[in-house]
Wavefront OBJ file of the C-alpha trace (Angstrom):
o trace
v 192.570 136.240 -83.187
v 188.640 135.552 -83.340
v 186.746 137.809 -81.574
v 185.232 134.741 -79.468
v 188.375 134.489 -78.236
v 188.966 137.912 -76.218
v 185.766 139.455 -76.426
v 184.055 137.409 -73.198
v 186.873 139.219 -71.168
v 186.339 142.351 -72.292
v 182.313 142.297 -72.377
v 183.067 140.672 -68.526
v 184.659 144.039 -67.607
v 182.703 146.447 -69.708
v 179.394 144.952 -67.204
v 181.373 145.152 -64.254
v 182.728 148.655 -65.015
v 178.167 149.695 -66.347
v 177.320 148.155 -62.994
v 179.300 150.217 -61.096
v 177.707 153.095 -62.581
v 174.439 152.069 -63.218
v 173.063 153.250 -59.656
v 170.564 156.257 -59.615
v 172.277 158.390 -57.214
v 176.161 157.970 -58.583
v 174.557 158.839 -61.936
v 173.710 161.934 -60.084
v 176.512 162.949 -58.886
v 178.274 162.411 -62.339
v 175.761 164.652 -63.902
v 176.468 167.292 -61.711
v 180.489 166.909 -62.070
v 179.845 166.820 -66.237
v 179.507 170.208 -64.828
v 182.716 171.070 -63.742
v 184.440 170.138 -60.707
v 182.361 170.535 -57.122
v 183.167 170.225 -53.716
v 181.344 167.907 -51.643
v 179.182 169.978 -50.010
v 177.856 171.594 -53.587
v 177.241 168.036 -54.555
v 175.162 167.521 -51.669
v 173.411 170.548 -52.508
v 172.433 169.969 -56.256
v 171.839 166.282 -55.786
v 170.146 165.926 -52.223
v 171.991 163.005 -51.493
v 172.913 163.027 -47.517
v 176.662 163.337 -46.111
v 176.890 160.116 -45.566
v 175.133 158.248 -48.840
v 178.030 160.994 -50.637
v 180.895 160.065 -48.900
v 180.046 155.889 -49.958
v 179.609 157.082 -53.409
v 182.156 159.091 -54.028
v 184.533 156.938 -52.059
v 182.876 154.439 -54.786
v 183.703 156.435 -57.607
v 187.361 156.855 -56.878
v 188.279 153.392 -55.947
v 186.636 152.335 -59.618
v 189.139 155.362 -60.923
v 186.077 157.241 -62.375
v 186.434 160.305 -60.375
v 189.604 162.198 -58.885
v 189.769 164.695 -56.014
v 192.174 167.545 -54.764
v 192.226 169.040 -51.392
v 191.725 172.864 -50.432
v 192.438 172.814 -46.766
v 189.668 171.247 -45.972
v 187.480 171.233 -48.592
v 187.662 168.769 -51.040
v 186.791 168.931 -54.625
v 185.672 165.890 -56.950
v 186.094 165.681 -60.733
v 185.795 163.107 -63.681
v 188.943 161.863 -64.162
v 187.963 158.679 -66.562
v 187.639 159.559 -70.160
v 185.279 156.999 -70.778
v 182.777 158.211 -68.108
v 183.278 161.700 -69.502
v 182.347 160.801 -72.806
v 179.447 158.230 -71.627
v 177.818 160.900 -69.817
v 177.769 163.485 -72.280
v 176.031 161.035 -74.293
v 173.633 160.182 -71.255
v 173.057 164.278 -70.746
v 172.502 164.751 -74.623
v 169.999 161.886 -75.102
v 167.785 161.871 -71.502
v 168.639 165.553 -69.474
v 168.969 167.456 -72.424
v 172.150 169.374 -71.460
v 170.072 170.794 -68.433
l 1 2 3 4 5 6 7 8 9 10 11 12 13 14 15 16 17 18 19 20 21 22 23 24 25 26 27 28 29 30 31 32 33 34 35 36 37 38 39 40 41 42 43 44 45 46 47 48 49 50 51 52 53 54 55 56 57 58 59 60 61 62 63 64 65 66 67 68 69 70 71 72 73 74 75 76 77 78 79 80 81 82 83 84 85 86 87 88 89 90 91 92 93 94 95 96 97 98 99 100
């Protein structure tokens, strides 16, 4: 099989899958889970992103399958779940933050 022949596909959904995540303030909150998992209200704290913007973005993130939750009464707590996003953003945090 030539590569003209299922790589249009695949480039399709690689751009839809960047575009998803090319968006200043999801990039933030994916910097901030590289750290470990954080509840939402930590995530508002290191990122500044209001309540509401959070909830869209992380609602976002978890329909796309990039991040996962888990419930502790009523906290929740958010975490990279998509390898791929794990491994992108380690490369984004080594090349522009600098493992700040």
């Amino acid at each position: 099989m030539a590569i003209a022949d299922h790589m249009p596909g695949v480039a399709q959904d690689v751009a839809g899958f960047l575009k998803g995540l090319a968006n200043p303030q999801r990039l933030l909150i994916l910097c901030a889970l590289m750290r470990g998992e954080r509840s939402v209200t930590r995530l508002i704290e290191e990122t500044g992103i209001a309540q509401t913007s959070m909830s869209q973005h992380l609602a976002k993130l978890k329909d796309e399958g990039i991040v996962t939750y888990r419930r502790d009464h009523r906290t929740l707590y958010y975490s990279i779940c998509h390898a791929a996003v794990a491994d992108l953003m380690a490369v984004l945090d080594r090349h522009f933050c600098n493992g700040a």
